[in-house]
DSSP file (Angstrom, degrees, kcal/mol; ACC not computed):
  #  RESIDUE AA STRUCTURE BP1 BP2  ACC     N-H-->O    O-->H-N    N-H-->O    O-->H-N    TCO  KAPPA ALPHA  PHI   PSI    X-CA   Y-CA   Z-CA
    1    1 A X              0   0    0      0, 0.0     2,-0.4     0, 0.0     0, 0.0   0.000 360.0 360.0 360.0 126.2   42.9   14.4  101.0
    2    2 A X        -     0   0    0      2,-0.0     2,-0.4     0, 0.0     0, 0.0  -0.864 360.0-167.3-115.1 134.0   44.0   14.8  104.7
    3    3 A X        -     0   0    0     -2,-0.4     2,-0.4    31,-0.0    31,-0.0  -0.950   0.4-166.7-125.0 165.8   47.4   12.7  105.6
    4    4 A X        -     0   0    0     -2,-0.4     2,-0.4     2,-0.0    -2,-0.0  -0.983   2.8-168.0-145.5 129.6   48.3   12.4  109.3
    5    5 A X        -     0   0    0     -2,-0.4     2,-0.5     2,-0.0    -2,-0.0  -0.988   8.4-154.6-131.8 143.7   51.8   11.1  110.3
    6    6 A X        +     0   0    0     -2,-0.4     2,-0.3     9,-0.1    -2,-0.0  -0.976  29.8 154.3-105.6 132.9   52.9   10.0  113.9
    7    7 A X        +     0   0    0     -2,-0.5     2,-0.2     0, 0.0     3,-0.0  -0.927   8.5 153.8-149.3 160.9   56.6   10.3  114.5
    8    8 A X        -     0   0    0     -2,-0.3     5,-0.1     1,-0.0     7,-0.1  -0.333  47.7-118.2 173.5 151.9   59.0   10.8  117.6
    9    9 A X  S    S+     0   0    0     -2,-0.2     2,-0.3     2,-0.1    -1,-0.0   0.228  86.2  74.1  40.4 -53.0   62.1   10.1  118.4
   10   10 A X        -     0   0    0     -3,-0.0     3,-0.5     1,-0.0     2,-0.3  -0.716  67.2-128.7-115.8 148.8   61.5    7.7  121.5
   11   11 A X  S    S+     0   0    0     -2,-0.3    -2,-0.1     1,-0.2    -1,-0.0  -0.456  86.7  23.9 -59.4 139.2   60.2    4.0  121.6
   12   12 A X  S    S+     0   0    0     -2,-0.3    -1,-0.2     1,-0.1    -2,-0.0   0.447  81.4 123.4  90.8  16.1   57.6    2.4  123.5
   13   13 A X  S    S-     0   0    0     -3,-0.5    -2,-0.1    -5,-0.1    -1,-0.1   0.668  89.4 -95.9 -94.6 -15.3   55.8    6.1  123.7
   14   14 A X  S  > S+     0   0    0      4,-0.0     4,-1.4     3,-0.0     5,-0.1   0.470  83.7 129.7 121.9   6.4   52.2    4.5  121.9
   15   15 A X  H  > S+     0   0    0      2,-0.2     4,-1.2     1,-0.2    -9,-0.1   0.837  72.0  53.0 -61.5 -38.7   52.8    5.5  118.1
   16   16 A X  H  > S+     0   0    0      1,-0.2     4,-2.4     2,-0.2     5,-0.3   0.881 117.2  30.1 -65.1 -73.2   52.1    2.4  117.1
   17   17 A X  H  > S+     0   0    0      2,-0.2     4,-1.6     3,-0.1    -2,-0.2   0.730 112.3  63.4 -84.9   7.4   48.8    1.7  118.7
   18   18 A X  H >X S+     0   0    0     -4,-1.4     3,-1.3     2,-0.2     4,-1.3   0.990 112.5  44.5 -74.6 -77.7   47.7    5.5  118.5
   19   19 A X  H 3X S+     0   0    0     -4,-1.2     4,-0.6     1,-0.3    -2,-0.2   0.438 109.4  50.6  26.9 -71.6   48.1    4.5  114.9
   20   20 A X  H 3X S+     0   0    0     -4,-2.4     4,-1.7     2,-0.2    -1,-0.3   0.819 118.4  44.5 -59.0 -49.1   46.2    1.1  115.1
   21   21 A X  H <X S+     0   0    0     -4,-1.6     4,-1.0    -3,-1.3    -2,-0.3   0.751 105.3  54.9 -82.1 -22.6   43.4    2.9  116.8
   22   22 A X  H  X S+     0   0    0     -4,-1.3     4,-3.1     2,-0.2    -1,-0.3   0.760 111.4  41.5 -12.4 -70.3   43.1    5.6  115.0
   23   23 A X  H  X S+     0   0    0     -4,-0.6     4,-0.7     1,-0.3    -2,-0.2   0.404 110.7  53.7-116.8   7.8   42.6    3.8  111.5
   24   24 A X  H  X S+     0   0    0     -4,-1.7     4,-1.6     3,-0.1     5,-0.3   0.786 115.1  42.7 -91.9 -33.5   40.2    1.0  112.6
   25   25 A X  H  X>S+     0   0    0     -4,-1.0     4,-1.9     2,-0.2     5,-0.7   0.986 122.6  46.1 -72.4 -57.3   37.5    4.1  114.4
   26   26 A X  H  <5S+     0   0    0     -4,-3.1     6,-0.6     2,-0.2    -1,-0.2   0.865 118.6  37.4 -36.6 -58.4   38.3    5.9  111.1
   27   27 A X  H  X5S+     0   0    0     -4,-0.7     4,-1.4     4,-0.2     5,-0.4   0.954 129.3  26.8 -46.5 -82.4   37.8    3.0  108.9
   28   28 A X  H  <5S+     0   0    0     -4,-1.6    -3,-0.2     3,-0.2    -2,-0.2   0.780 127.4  36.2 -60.9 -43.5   34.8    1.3  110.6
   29   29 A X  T  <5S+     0   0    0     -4,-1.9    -1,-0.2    -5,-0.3    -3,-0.1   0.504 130.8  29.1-109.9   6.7   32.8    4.1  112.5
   30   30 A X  T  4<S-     0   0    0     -5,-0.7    -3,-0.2     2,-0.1    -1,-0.2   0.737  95.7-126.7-116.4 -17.1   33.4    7.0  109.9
   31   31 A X     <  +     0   0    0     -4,-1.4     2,-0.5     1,-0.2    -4,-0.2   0.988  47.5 168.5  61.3  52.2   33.8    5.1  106.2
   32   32 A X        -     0   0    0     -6,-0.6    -1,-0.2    -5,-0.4    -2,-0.1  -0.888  40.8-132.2-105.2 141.0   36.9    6.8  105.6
   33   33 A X        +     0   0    0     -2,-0.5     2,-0.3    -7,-0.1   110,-0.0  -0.340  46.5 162.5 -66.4 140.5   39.0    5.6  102.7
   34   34 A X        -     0   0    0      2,-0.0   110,-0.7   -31,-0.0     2,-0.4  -0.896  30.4-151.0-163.8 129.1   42.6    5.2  104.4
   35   35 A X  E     -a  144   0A   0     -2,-0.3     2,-0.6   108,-0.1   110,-0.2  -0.981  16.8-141.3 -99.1 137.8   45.8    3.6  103.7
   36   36 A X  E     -a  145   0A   0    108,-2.0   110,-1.3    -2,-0.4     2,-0.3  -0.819  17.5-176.4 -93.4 113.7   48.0    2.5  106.2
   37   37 A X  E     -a  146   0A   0     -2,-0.6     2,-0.4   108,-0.2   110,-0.3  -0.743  14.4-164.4 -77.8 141.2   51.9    2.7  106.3
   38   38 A X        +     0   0    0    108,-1.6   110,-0.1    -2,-0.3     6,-0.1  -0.917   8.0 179.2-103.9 125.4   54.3    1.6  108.6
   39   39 A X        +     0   0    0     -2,-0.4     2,-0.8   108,-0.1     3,-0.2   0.271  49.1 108.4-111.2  15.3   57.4    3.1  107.8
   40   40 A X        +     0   0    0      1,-0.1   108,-0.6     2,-0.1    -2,-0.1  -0.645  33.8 161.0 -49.3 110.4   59.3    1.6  110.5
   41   41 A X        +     0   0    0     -2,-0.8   109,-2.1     2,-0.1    -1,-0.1   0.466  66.2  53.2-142.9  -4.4   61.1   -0.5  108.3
   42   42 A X  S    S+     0   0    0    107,-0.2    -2,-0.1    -3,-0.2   107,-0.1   0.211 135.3  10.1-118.6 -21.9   64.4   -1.4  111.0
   43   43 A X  S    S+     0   0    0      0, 0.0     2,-0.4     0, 0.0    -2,-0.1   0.096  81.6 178.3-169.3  53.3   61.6   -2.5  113.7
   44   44 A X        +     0   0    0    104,-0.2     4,-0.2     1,-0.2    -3,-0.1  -0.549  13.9 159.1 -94.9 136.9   58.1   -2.8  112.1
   45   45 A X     >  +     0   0    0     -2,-0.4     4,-1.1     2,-0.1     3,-0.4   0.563  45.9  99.7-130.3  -2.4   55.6   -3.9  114.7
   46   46 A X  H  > S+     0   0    0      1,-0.2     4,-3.0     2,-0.2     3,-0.2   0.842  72.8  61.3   9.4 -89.7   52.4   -2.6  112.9
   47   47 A X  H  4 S+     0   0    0      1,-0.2    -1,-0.2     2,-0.2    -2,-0.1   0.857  92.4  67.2 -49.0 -46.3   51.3   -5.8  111.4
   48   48 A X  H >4 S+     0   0    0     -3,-0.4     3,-0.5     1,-0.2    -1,-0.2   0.950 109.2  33.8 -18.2 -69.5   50.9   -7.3  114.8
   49   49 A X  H 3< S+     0   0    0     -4,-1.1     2,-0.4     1,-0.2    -2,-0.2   0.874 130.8  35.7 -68.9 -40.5   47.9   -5.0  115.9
   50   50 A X  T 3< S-     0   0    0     -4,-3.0    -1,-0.2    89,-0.1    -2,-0.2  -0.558  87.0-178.0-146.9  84.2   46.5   -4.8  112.4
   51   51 A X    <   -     0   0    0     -3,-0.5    89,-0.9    -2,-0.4    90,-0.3   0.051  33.0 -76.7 -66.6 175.8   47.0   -8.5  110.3
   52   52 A X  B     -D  139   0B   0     87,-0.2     3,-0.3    88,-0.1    87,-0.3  -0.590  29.1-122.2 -75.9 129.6   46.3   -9.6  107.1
   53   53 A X  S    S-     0   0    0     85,-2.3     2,-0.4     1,-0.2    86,-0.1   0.862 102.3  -3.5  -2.1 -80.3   43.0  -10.5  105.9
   54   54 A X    >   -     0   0    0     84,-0.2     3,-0.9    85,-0.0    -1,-0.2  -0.969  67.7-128.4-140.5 140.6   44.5  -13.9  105.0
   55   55 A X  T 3  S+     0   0    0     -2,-0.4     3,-0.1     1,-0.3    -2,-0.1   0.468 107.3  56.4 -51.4  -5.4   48.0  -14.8  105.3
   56   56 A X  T 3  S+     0   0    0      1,-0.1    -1,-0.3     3,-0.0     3,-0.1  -0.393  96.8  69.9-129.3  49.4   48.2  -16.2  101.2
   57   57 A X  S <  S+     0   0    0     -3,-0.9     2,-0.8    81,-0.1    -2,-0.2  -0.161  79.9  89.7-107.7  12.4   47.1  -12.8  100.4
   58   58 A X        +     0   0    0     79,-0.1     2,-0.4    -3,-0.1    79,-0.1  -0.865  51.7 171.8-120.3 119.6   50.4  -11.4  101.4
   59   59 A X  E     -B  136   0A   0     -2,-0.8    77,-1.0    77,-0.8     2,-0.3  -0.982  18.1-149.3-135.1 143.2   52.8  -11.3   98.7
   60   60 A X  E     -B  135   0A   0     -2,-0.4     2,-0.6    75,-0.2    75,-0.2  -0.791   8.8-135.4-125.5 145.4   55.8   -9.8   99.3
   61   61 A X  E     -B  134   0A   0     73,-1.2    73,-5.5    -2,-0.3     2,-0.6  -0.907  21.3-139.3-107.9 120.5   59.0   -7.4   97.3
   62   62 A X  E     -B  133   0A   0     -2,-0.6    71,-0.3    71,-0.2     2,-0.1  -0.786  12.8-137.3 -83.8 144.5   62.1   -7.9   97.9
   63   63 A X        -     0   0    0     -2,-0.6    68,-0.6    69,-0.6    69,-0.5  -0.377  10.1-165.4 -81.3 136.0   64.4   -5.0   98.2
   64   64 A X        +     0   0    0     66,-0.2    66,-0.1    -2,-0.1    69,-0.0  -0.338  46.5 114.4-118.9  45.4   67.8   -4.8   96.7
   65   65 A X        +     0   0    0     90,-0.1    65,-0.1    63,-0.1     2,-0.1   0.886  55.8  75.3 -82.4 -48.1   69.8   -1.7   98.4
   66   66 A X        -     0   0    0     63,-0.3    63,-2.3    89,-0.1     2,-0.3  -0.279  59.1-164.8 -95.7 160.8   72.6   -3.2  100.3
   67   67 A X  E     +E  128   0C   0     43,-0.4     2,-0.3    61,-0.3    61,-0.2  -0.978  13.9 166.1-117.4 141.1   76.0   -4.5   98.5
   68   68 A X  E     -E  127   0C   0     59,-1.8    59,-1.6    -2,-0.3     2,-0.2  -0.980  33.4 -73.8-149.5-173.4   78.6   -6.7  100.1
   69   69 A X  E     -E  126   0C   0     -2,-0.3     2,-0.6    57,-0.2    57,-0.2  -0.331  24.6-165.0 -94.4 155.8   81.5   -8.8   99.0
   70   70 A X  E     -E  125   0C   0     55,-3.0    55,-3.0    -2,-0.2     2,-0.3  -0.930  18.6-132.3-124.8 116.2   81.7  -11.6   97.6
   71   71 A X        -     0   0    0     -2,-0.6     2,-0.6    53,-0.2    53,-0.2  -0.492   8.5-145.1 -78.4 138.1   84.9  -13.7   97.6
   72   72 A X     >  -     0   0    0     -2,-0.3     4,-0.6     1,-0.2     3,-0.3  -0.871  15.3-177.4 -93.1 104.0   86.5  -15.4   94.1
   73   73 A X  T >4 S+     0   0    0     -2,-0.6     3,-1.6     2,-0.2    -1,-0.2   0.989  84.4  49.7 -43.2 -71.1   88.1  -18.8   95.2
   74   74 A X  T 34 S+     0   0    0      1,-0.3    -1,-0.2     3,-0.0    -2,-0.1   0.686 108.9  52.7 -45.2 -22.6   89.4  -19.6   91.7
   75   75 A X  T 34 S+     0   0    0     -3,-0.3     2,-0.3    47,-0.1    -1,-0.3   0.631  89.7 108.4 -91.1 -24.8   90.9  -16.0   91.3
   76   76 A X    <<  -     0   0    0     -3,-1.6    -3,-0.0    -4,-0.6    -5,-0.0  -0.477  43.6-178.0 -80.7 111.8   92.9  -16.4   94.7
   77   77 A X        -     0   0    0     -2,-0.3    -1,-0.1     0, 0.0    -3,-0.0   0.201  49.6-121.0 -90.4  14.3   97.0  -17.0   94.9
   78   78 A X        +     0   0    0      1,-0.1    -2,-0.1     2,-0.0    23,-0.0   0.945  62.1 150.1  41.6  50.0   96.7  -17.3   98.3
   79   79 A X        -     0   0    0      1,-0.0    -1,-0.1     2,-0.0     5,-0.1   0.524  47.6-141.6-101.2  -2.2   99.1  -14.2   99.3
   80   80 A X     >  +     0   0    0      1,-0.2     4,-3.3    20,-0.2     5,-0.3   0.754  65.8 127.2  86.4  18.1   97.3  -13.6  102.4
   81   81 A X  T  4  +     0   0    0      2,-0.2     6,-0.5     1,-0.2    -1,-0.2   0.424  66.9  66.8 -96.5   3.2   97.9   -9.5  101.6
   82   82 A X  T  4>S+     0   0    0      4,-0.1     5,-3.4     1,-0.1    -1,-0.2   0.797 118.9  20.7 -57.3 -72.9   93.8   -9.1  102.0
   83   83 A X  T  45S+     0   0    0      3,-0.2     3,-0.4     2,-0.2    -2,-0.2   0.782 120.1  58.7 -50.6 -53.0   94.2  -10.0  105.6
   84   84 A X  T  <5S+     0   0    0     -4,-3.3    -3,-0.2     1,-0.3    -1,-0.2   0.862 119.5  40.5 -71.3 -46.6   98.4   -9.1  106.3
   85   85 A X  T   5S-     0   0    0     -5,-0.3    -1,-0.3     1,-0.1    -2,-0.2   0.378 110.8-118.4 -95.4  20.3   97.1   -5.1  104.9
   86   86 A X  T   5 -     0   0    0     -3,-0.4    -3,-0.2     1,-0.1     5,-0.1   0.855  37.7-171.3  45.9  37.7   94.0   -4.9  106.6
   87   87 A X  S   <S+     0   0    0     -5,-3.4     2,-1.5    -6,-0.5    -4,-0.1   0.824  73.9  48.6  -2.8 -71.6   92.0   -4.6  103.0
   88   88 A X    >   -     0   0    0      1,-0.1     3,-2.4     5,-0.1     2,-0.5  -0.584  64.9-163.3-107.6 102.9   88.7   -3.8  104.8
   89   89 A X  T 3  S+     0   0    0     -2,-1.5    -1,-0.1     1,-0.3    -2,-0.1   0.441  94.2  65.2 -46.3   6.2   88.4   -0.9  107.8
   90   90 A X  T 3  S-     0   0    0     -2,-0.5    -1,-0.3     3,-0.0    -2,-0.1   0.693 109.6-127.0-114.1   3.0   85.0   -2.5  108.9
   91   91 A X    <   +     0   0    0     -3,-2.4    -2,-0.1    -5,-0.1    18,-0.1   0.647  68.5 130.6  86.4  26.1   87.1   -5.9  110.0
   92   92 A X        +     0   0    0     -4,-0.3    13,-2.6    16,-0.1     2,-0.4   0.196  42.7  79.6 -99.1  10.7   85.1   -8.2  108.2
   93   93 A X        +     0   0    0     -5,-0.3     2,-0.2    11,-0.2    11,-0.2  -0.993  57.5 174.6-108.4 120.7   87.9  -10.2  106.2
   94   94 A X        -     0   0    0      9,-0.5     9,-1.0    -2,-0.4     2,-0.4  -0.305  31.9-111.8-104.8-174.4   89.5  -13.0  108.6
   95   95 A X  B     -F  102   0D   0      7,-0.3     2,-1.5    -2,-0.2     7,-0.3  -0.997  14.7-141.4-107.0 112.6   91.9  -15.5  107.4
   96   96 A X    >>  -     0   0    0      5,-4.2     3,-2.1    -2,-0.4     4,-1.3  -0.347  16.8-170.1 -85.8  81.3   91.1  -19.5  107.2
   97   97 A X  T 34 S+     0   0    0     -2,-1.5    -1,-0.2     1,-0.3     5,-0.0   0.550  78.5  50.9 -26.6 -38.2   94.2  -20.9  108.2
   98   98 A X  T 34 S+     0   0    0      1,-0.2    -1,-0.3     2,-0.0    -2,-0.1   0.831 126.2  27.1 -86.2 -33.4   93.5  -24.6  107.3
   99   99 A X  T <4 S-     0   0    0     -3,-2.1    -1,-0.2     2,-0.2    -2,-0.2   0.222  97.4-133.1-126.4  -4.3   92.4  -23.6  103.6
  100  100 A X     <  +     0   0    0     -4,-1.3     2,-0.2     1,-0.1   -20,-0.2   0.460  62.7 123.5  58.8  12.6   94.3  -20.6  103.3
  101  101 A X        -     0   0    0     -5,-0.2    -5,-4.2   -21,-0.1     2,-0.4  -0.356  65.8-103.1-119.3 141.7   91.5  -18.5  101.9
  102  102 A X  B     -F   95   0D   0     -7,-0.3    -7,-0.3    -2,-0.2     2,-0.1  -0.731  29.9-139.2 -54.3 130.7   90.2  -15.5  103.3
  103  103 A X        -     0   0    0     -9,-1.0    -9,-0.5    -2,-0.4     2,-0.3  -0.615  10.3-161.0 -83.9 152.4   87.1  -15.4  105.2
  104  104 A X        -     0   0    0    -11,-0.2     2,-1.1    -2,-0.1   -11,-0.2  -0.986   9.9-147.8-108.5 168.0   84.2  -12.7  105.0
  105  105 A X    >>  -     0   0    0    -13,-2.6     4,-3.4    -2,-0.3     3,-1.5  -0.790  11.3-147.8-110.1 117.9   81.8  -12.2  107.7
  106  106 A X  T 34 S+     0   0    0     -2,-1.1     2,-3.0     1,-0.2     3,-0.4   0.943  92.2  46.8 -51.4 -82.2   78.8  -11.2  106.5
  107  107 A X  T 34 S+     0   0    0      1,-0.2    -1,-0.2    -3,-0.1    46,-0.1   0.330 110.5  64.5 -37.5  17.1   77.0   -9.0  108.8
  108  108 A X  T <4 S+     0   0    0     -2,-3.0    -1,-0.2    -3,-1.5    -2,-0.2   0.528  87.0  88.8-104.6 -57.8   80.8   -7.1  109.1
  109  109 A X     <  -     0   0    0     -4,-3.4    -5,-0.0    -3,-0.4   -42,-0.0  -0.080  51.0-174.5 -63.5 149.1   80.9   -5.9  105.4
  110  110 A X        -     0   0    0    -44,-0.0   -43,-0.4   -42,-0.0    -1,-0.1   0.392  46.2-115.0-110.6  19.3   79.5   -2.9  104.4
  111  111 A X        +     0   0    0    -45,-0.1    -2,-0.1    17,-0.0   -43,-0.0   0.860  64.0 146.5  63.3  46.2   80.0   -3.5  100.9
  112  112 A X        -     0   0    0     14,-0.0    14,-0.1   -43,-0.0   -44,-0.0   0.921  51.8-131.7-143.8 -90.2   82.5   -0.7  100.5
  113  113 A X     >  +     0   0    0     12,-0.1     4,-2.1     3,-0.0     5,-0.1   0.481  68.3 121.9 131.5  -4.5   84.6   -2.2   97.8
  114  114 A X  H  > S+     0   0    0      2,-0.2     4,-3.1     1,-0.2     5,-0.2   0.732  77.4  56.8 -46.6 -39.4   88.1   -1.7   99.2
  115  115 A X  H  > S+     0   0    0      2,-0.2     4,-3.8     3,-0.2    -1,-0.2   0.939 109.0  45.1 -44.8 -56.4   88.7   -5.4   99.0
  116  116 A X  H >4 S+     0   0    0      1,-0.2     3,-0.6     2,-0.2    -2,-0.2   0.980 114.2  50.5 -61.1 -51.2   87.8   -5.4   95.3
  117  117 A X  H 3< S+     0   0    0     -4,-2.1    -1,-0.2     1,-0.3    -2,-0.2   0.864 116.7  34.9 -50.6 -52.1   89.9   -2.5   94.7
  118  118 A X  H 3< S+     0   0    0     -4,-3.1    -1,-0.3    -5,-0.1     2,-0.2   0.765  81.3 105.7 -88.3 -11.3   93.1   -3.5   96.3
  119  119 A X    X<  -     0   0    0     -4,-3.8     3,-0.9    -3,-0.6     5,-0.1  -0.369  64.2-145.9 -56.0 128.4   93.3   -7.3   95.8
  120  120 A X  T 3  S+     0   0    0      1,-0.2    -1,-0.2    -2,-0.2    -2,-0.0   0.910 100.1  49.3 -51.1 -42.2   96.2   -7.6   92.9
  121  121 A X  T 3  S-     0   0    0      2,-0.1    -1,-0.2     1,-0.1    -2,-0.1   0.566 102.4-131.6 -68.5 -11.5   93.9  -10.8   91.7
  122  122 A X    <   +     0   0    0     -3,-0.9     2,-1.9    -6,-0.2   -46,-0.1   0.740  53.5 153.2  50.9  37.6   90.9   -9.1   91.7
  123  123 A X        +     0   0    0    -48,-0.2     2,-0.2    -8,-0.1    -1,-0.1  -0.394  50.8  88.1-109.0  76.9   89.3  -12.2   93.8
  124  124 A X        +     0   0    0     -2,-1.9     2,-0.3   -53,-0.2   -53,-0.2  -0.797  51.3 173.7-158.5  97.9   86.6   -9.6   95.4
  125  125 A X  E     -E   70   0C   0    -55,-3.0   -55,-3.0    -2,-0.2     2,-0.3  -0.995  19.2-141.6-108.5 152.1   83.2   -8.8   93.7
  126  126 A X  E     -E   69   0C   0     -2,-0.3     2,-0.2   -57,-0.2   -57,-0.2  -0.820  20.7-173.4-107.8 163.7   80.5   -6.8   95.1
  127  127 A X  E     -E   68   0C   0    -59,-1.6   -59,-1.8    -2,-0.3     2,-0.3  -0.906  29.3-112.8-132.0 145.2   77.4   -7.5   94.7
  128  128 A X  E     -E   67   0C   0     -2,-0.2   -61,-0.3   -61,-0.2     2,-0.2  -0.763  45.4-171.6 -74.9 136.7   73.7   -6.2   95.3
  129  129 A X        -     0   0    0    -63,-2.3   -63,-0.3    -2,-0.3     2,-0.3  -0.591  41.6 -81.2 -99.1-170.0   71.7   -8.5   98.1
  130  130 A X        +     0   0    0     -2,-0.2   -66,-0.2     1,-0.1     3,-0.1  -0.697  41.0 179.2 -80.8 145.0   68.9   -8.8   99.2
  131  131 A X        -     0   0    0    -68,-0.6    20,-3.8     1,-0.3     2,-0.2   0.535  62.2 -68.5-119.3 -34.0   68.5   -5.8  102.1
  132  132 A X  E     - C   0 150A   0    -69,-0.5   -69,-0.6    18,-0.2    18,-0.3  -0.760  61.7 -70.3 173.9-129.9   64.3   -6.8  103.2
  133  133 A X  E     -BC  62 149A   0     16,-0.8    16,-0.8   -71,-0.3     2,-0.5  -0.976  14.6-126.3 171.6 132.2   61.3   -6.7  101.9
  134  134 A X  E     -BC  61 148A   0    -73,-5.5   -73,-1.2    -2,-0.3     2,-0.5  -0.760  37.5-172.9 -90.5 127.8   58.3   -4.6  100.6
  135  135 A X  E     +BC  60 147A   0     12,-3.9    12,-2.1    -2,-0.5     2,-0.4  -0.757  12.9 161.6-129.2 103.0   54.9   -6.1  102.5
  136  136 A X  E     +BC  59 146A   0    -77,-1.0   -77,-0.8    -2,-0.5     2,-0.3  -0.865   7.0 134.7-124.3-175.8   51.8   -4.8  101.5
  137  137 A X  E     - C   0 145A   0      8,-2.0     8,-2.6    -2,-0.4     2,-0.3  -0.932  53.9 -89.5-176.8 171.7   48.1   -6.6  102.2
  138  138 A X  E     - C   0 144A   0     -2,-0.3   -85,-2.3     6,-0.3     6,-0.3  -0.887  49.6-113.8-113.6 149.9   44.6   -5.6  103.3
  139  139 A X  B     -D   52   0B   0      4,-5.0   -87,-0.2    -2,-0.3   -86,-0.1  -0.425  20.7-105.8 -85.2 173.9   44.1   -5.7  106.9
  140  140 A X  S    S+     0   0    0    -89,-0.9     2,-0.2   -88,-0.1    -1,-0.1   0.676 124.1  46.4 -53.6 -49.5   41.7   -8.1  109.0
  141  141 A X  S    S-     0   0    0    -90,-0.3  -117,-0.1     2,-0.1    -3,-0.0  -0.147 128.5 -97.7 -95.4-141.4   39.0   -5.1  109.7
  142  142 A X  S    S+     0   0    0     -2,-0.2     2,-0.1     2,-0.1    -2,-0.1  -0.031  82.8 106.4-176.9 -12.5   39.3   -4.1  105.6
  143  143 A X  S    S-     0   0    0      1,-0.1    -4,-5.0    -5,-0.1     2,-0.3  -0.516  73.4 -98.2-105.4 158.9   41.7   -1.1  104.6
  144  144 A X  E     -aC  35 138A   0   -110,-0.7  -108,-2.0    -6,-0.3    -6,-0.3  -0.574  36.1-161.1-106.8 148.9   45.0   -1.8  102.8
  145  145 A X  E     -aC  36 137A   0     -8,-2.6    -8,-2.0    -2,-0.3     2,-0.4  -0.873   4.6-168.1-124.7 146.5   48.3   -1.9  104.8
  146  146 A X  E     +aC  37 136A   0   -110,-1.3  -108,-1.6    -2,-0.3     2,-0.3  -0.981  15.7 149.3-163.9 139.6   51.8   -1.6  103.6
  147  147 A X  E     - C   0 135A   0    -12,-2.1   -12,-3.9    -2,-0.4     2,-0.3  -0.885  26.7-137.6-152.6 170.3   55.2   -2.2  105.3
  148  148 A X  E     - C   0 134A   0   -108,-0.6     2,-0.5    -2,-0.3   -14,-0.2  -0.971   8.1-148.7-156.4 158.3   59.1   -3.3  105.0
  149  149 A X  E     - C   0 133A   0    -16,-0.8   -16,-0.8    -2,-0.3     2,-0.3  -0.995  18.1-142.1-136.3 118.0   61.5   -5.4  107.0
  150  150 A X  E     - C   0 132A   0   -109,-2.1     2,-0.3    -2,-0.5   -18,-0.2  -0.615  31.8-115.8 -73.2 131.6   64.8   -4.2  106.9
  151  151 A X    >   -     0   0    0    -20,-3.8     3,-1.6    -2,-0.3   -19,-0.0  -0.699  33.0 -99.4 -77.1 143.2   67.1   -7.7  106.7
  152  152 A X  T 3  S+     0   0    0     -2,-0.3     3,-0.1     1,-0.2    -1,-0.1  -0.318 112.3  20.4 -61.2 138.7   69.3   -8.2  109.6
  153  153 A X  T 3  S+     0   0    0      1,-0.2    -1,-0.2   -46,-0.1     2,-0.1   0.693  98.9 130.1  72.5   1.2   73.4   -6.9  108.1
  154  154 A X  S <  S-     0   0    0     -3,-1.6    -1,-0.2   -23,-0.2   -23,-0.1  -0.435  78.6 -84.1 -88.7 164.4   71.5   -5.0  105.6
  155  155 A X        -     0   0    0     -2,-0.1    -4,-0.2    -3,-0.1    -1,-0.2  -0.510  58.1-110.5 -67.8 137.2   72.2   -1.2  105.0
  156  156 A X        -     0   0    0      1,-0.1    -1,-0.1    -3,-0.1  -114,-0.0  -0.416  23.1-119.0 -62.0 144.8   70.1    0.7  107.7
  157  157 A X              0   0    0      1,-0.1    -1,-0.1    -2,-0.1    -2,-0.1   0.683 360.0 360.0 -72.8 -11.6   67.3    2.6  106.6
  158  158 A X              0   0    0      0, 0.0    -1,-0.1     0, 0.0    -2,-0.1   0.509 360.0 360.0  73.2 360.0   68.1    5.9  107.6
């Protein structure tokens, strides 16, 4: 079993169709059994060049990595000490003046947990979400394909 990886460092350099071109002349002019990966998973542009067989053949996993907070209304005395002590270093609890509630902004939190920890009320859980998605399929010219979409605000893949 021979595996072959393309990797660098820079965008837009041709990895991606080197890639494409590569495993349809394998596939088609050689018979070679091959699976395809993208592991681009932050920017996967793969699937473009080499689509699904048929589009209701694509069933998809979602991914559970990232955590973030989740505010308790009912738990909440409204002492405004979230916001007044700066609870969360990534700035992602605001204050709603008209409701008197703390805000968070989603794409802020990193799901950290300082919130939960220091509120007196404990009106903070984290939680896992959803972070993107597992995609795999067989491609158009025949050979199986397999990919991930990172969710936008989700922990980076890394």
């Amino acid at each position: 079993m021979k595996k072959i990886g393309v990797i660098s460092g820079k965008g837009g350099v041709g990895k991606t169709s080197l890639v494409a071109s590569l495993a349809s002349i394998a596939y088609k002019d050689h018979d070679i059994n091959l699976i395809i990966l993208d592991c681009d998973v932050d920017a996967p542009n793969l699937a473009l060049i080499l689509p699904p067989k048929s589009k209701g053949d694509v069933v998809t996993q979602d991914t559970f990595t990232t955590k973030k907070a989740r505010f308790l209304e009912e738990k909440c005395v409204n002492c405004k000490q979230c916001y007044d002590d700066h609870f969360c270093e990534f700035n992602a609890l605001n204050w709603n003046e008209s409701d008197n509630i703390p805000i968070i902004y989603y794409l802020a939190c990193e799901g950290c947990g300082a919130c939960k920890v220091l509120c007196p009320e404990d009106a903070f859980e984290i939680n896992p979400v959803k972070s993107g998605e597992i995609i795999p399929y067989e491609t158009d010219v025949g050979f199986p394909f397999m990919s991930g979409k990172t969710k936008l605000g989700s922990t980076p893949s890394g």
